[in-house]
The first five atom37 places (N, CA, C, CB, O) and aatype in JSON, in Angstrom:
{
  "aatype": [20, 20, 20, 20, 20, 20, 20, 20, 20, 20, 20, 20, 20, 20, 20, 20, 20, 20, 20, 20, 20, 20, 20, 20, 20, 20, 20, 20, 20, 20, 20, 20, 20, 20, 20, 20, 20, 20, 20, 20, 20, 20, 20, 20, 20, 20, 20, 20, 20, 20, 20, 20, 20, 20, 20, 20, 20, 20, 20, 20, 20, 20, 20, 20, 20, 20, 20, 20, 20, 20, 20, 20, 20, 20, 20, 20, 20, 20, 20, 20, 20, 20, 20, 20, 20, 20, 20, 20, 20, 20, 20, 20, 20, 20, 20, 20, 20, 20, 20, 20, 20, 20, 20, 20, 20, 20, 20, 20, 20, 20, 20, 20, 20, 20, 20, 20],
  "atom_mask": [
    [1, 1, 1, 1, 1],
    [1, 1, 1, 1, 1],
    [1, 1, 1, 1, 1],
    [1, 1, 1, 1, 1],
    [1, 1, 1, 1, 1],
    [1, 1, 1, 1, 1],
    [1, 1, 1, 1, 1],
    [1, 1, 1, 1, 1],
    [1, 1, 1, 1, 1],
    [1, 1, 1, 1, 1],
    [1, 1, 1, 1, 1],
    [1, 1, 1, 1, 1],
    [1, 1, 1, 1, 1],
    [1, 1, 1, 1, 1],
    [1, 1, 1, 1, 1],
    [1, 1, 1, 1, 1],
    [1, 1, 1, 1, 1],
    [1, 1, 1, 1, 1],
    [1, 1, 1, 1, 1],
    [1, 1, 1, 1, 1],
    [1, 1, 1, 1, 1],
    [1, 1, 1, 1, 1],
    [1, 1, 1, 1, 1],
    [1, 1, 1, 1, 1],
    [1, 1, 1, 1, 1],
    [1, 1, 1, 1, 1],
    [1, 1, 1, 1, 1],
    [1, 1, 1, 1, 1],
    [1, 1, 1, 1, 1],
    [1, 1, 1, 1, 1],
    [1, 1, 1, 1, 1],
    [1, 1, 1, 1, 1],
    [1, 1, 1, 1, 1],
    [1, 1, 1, 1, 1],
    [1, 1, 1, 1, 1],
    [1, 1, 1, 1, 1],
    [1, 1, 1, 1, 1],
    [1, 1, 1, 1, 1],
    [1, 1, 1, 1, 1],
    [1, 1, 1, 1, 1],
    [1, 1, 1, 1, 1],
    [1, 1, 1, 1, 1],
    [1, 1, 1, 1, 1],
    [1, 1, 1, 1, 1],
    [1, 1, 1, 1, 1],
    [1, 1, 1, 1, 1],
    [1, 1, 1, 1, 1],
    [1, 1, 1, 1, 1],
    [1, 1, 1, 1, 1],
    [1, 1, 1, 1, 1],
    [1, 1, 1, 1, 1],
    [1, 1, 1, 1, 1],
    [1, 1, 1, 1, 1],
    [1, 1, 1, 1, 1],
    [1, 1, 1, 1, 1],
    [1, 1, 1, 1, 1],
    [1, 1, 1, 1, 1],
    [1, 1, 1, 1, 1],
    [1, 1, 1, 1, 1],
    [1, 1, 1, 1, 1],
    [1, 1, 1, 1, 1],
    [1, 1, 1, 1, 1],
    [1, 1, 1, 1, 1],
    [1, 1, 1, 1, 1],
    [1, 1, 1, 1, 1],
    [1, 1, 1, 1, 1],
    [1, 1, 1, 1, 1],
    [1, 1, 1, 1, 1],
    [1, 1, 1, 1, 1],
    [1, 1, 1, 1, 1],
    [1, 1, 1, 1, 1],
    [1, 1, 1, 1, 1],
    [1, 1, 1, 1, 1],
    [1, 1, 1, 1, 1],
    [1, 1, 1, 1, 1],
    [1, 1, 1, 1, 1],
    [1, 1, 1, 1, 1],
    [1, 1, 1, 1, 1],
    [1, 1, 1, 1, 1],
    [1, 1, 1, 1, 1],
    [1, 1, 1, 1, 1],
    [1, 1, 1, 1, 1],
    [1, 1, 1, 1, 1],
    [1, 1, 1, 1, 1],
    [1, 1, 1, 1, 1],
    [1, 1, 1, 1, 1],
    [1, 1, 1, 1, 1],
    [1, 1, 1, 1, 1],
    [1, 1, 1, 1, 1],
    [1, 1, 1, 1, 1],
    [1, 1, 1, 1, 1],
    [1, 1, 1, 1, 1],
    [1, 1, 1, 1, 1],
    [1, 1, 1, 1, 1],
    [1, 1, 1, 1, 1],
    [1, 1, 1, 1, 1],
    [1, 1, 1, 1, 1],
    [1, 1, 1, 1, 1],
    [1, 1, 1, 1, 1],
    [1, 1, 1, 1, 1],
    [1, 1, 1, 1, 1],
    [1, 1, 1, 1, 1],
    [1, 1, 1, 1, 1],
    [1, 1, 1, 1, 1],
    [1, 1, 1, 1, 1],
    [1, 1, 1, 1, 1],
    [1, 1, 1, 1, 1],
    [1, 1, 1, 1, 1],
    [1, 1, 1, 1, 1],
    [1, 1, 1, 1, 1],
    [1, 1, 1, 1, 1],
    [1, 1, 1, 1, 1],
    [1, 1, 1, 1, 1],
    [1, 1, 1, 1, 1],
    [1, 1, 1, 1, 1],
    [1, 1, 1, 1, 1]
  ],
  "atom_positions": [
    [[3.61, 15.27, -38.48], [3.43, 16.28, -37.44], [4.65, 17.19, -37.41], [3.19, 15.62, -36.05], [5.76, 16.66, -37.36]],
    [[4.54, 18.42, -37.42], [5.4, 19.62, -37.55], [5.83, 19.74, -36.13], [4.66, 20.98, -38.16], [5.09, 19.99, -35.17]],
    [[7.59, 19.44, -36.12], [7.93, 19.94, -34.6], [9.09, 20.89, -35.36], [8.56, 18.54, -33.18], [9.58, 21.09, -36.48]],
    [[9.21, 21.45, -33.57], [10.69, 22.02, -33.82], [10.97, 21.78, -32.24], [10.88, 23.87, -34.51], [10.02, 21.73, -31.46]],
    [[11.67, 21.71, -32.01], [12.95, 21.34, -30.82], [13.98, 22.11, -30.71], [13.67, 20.07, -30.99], [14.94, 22.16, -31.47]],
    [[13.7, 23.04, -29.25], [14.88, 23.61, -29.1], [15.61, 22.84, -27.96], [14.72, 25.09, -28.87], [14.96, 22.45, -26.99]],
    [[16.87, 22.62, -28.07], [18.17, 22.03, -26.71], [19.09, 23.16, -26.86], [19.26, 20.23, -27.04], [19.29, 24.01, -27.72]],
    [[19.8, 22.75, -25.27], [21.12, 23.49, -25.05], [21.14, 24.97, -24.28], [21.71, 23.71, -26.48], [22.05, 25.77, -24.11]],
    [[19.73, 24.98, -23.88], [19.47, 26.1, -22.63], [20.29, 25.75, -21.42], [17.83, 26.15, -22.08], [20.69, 24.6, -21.21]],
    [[20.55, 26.82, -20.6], [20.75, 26.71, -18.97], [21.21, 27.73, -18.32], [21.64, 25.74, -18.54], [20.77, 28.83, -18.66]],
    [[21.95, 27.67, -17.51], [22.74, 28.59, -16.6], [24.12, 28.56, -17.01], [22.64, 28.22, -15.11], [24.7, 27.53, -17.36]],
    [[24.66, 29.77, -16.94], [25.99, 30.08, -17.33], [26.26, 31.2, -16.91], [26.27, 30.04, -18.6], [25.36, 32.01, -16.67]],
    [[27.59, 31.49, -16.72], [28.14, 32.69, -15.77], [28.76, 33.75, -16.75], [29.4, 32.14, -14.6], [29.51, 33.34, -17.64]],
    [[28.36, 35.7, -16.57], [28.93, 36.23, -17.66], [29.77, 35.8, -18.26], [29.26, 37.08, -17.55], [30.37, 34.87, -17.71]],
    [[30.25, 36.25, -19.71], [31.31, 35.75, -20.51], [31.5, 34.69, -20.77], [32.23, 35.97, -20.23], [32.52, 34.42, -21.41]],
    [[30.57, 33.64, -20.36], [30.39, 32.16, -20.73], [29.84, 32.04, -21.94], [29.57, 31.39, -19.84], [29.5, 33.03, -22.59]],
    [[29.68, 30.75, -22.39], [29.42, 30.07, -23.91], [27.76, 28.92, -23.78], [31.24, 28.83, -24.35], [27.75, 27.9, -23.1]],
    [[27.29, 29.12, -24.09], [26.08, 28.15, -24.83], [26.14, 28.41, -26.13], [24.51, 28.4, -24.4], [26.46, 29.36, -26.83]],
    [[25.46, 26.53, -26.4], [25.46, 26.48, -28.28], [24.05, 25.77, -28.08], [27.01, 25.28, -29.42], [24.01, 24.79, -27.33]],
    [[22.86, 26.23, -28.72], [21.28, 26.15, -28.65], [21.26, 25.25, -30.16], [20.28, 27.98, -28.62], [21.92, 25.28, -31.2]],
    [[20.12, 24.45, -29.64], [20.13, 23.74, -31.4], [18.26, 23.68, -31.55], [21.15, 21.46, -31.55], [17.42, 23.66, -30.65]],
    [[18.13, 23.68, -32.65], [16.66, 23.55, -32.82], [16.31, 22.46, -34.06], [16.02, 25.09, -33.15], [16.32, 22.82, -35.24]],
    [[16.03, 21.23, -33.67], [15.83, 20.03, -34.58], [14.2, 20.08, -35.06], [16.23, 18.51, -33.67], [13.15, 20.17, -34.44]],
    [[14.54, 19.98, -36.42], [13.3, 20.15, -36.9], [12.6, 18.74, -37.86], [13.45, 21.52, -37.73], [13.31, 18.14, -38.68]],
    [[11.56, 18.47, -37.67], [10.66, 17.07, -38.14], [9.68, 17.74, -38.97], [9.82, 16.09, -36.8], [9.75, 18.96, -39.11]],
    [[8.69, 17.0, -39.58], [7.58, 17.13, -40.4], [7.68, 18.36, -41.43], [6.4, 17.26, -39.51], [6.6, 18.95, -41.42]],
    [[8.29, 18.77, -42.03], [8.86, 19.88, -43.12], [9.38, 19.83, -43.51], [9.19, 20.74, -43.18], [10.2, 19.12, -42.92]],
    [[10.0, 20.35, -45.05], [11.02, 20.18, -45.32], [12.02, 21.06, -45.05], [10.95, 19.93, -46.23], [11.86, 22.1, -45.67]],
    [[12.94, 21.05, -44.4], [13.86, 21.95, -43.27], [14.2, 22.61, -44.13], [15.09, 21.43, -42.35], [13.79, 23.77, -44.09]],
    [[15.06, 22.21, -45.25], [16.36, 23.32, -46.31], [15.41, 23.97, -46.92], [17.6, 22.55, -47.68], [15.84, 24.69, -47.82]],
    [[13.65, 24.0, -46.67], [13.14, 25.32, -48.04], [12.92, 26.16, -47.35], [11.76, 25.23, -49.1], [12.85, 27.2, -48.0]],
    [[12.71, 26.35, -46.03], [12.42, 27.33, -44.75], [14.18, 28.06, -44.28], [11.57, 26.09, -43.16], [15.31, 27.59, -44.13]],
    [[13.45, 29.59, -44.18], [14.4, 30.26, -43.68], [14.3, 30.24, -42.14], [14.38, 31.54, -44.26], [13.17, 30.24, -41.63]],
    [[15.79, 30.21, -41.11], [15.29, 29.73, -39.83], [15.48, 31.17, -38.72], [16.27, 28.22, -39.34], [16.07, 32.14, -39.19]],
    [[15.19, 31.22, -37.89], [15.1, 32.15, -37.05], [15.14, 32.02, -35.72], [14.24, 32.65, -37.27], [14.13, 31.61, -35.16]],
    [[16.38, 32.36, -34.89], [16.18, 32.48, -33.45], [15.11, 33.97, -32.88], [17.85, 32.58, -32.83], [15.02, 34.99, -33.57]],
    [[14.47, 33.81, -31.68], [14.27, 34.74, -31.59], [14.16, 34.62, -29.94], [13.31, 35.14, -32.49], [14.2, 33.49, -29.44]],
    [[14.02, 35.93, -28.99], [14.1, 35.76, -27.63], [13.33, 36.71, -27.14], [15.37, 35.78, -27.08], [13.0, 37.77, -27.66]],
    [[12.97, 36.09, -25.7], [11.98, 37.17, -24.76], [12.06, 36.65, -23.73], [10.45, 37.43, -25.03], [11.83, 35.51, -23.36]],
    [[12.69, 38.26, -22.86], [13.11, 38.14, -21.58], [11.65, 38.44, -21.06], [14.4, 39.13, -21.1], [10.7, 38.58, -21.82]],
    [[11.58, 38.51, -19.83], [10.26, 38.89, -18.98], [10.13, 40.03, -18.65], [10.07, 38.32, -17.83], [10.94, 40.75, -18.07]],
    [[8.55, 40.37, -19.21], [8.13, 42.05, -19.52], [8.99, 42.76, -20.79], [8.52, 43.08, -18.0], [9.27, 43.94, -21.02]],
    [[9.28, 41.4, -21.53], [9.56, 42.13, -23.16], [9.37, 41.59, -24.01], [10.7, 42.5, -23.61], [9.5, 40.36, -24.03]],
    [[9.03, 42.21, -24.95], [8.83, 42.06, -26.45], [9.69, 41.09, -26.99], [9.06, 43.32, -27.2], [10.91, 41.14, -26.81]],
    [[9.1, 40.12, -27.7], [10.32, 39.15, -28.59], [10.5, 39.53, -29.49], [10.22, 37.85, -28.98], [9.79, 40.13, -30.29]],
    [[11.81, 39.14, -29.52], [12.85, 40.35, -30.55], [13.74, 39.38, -31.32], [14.08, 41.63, -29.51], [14.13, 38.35, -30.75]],
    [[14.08, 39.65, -32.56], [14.61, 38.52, -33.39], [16.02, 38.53, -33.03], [14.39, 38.67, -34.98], [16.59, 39.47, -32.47]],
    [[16.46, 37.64, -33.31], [18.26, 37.18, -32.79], [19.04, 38.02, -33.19], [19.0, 35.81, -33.39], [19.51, 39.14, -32.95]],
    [[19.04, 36.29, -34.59], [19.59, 35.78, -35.49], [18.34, 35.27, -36.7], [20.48, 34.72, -34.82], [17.17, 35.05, -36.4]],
    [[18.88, 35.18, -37.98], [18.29, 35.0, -38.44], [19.39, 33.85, -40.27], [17.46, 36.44, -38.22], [20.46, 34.28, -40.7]],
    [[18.96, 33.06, -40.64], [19.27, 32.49, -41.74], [18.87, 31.95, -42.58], [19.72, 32.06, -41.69], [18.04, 31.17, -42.1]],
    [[18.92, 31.77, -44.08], [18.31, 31.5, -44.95], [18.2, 29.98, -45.21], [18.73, 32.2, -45.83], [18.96, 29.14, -44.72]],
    [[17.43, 29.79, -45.84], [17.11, 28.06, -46.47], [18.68, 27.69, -46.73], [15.95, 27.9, -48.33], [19.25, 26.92, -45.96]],
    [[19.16, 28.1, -47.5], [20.23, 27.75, -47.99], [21.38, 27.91, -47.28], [20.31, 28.22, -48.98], [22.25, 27.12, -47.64]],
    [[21.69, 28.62, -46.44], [22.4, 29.07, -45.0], [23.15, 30.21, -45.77], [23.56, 27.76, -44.05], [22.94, 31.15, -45.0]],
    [[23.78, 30.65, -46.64], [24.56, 31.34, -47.52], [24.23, 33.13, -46.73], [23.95, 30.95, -49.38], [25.21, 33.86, -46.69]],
    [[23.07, 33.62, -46.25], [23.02, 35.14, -45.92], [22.33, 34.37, -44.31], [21.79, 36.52, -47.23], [21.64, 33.37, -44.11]],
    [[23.05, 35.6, -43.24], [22.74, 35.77, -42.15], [22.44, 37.2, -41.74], [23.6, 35.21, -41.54], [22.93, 38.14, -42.36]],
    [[21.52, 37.41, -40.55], [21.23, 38.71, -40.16], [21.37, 38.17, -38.43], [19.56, 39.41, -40.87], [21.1, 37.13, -37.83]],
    [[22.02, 39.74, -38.0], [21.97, 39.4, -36.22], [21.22, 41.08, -36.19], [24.1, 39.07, -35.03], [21.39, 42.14, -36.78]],
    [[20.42, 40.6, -35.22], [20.44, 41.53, -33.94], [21.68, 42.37, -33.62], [20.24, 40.67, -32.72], [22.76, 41.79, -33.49]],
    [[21.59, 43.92, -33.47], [22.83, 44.23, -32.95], [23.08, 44.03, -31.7], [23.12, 45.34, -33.14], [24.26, 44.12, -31.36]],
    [[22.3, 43.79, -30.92], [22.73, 43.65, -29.22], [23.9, 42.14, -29.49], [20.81, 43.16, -27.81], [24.57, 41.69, -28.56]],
    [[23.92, 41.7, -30.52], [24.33, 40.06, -30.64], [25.43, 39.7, -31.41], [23.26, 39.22, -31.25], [25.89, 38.56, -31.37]],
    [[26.03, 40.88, -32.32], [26.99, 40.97, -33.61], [27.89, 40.73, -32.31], [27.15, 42.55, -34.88], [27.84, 41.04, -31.11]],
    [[28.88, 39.91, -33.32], [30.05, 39.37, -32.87], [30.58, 38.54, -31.73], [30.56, 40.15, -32.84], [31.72, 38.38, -31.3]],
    [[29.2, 37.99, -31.31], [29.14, 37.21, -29.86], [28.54, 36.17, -30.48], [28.27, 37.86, -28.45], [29.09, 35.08, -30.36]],
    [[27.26, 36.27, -31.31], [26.59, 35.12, -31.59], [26.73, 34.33, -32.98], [25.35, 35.46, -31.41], [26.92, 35.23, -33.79]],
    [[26.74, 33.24, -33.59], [26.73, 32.7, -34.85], [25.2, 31.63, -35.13], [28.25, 31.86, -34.94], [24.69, 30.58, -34.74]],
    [[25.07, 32.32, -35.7], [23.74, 31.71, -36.21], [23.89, 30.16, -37.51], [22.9, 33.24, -37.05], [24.63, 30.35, -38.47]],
    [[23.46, 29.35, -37.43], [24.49, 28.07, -38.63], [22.9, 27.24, -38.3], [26.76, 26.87, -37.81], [21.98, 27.27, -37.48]],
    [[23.46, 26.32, -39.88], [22.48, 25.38, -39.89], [23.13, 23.98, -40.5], [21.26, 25.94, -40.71], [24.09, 24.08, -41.26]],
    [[22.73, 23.03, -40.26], [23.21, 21.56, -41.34], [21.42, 20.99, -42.04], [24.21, 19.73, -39.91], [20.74, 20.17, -41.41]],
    [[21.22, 21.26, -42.63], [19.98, 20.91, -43.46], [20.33, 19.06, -43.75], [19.93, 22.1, -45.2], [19.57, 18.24, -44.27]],
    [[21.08, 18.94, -43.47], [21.63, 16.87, -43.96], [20.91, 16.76, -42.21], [24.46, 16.11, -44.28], [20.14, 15.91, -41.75]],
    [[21.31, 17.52, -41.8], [20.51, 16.52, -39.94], [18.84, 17.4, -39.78], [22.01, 17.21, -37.58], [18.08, 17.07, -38.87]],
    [[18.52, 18.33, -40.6], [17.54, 19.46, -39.92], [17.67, 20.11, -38.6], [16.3, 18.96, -39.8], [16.73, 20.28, -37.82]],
    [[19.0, 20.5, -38.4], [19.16, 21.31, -37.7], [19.86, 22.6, -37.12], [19.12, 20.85, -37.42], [21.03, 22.42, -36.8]],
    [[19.46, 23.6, -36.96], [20.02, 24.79, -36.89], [20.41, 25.0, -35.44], [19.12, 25.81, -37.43], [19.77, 24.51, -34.51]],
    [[21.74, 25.93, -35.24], [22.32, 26.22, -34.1], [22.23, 27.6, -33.68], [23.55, 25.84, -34.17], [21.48, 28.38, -34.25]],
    [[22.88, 27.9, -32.81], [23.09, 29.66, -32.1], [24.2, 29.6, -31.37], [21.85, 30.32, -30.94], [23.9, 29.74, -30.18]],
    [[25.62, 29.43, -31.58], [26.67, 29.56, -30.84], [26.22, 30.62, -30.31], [27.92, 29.56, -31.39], [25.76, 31.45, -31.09]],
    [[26.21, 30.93, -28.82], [26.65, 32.05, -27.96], [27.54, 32.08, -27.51], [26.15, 32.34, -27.15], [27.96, 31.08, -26.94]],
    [[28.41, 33.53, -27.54], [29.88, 33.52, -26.61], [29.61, 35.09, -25.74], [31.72, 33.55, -27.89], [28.62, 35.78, -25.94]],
    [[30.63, 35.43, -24.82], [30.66, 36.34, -24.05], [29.07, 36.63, -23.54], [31.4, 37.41, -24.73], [28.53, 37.73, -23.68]],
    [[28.52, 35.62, -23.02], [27.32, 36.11, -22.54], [27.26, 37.15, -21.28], [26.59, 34.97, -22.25], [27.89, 37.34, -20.24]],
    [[26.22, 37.69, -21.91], [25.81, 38.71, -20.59], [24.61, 38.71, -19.89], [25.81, 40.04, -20.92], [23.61, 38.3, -20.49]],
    [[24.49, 39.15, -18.58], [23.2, 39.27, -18.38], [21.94, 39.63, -18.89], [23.22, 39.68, -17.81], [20.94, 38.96, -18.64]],
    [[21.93, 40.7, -19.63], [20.82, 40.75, -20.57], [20.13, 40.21, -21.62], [20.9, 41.38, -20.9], [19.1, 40.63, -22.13]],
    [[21.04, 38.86, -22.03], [20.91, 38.16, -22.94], [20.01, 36.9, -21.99], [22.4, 37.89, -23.7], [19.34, 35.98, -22.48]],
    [[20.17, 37.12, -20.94], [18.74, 36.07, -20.3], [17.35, 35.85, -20.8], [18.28, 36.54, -18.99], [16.6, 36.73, -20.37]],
    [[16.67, 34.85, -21.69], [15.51, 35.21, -21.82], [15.24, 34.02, -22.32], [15.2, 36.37, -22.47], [16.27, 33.37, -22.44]],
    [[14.08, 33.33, -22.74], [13.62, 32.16, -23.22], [14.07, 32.36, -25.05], [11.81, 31.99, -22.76], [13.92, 33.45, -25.6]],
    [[14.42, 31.59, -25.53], [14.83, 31.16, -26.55], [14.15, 30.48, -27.52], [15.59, 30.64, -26.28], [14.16, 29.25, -27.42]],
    [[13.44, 31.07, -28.62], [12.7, 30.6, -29.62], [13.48, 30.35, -31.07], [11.6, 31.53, -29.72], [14.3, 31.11, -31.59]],
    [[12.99, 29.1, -31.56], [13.37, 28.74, -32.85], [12.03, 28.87, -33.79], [14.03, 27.26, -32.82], [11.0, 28.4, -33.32]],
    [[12.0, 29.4, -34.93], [10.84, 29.51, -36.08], [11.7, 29.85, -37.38], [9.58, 30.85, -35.75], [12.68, 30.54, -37.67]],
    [[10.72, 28.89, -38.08], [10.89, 28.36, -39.6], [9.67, 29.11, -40.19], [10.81, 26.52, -39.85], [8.51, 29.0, -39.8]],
    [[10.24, 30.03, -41.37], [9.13, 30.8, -42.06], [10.03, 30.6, -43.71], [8.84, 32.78, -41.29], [11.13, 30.8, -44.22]],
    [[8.45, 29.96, -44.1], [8.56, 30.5, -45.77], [7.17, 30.92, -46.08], [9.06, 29.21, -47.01], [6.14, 30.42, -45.63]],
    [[7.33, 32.21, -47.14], [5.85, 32.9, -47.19], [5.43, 32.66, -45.99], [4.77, 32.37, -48.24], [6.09, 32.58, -44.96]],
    [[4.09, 32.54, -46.17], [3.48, 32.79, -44.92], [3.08, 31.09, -44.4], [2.02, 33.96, -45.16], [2.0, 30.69, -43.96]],
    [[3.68, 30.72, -44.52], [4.12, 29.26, -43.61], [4.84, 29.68, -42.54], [5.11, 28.1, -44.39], [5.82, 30.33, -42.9]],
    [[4.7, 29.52, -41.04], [5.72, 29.39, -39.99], [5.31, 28.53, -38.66], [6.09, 30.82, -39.56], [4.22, 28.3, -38.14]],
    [[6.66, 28.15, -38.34], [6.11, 26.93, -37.29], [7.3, 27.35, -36.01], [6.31, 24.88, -38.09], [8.45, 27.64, -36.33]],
    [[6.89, 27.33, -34.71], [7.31, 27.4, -33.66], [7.96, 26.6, -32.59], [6.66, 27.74, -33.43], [7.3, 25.6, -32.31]],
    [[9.22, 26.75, -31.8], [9.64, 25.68, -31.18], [9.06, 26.03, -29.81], [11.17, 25.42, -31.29], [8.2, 26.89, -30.0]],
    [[9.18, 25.69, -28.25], [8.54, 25.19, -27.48], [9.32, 26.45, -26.39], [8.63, 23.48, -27.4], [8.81, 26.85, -25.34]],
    [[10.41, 26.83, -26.86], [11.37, 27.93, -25.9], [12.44, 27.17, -25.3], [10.53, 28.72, -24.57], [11.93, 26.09, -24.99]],
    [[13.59, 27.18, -24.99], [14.97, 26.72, -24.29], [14.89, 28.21, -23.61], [16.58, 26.22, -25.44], [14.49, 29.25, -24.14]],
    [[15.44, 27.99, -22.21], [15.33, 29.25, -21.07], [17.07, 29.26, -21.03], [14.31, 28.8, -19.17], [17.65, 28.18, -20.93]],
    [[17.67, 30.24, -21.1], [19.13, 30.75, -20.79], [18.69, 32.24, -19.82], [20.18, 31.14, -22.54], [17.88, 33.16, -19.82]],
    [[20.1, 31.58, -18.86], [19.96, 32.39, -17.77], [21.45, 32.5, -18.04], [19.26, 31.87, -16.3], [22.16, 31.58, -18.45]],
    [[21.97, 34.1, -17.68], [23.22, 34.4, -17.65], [23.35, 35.1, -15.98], [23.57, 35.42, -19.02], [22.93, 36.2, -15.66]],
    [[24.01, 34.17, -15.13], [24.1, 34.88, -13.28], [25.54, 34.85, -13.12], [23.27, 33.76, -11.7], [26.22, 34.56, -14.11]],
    [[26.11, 35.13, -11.97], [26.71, 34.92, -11.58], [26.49, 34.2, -9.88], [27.22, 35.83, -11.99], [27.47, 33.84, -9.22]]
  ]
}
């Protein structure tokens, strides 16, 4: 059975830090390229971060360059999302997906809220 598991959502105050992980079962993790992606309420989900099977090339979102790190360990099947300097706009439910060709599988959402 194909999961993915996202942890490490919550509340955090601007300029604060969350690190999101998305553990993945039933696939083989290292042939899939992995993908954060997010959607706040009344928007479009919009891709992060993004990394390859092999972890070697990354792509961010520009709302996200230089705040976020996208990483994976393929020995545990699991990929991360360091966040730093969060901001409010970065509030939104938190998706993990694994795509090769047209294979892709979905995690369940982790909710990050950035308040004060």
């Amino acid at each position: 059975q194909v999961q993915l598991v996202e942890s490490g959502g919550g509340l955090v105050q601007p300029g604060g830090s969350l690190r999101l992980s998305c553990v993945a079962s039933g696939f083989t993790f290292s042939s899939y390229a992995m993908i954060w992606y997010r959607q706040a309420p009344g928007k479009e989900r919009e891709l992060v971060a993004r990394i390859r099977s092999g972890g070697g090339s990354t792509n961010y979102a520009d709302s996200v360059k230089g705040r976020f790190t996208i990483s994976r360990d393929n020995a545990k099947n699991t990929m991360y999302l360091q966040m730093n300097s969060l901001k409010p706009e970065d509030t939104a439910v938190y998706y993990c997906n694994a795509v090769m060709y047209s294979l892709q599988y979905w995690g369940q959402g982790t909710q990050v809220t950035v308040s004060s």
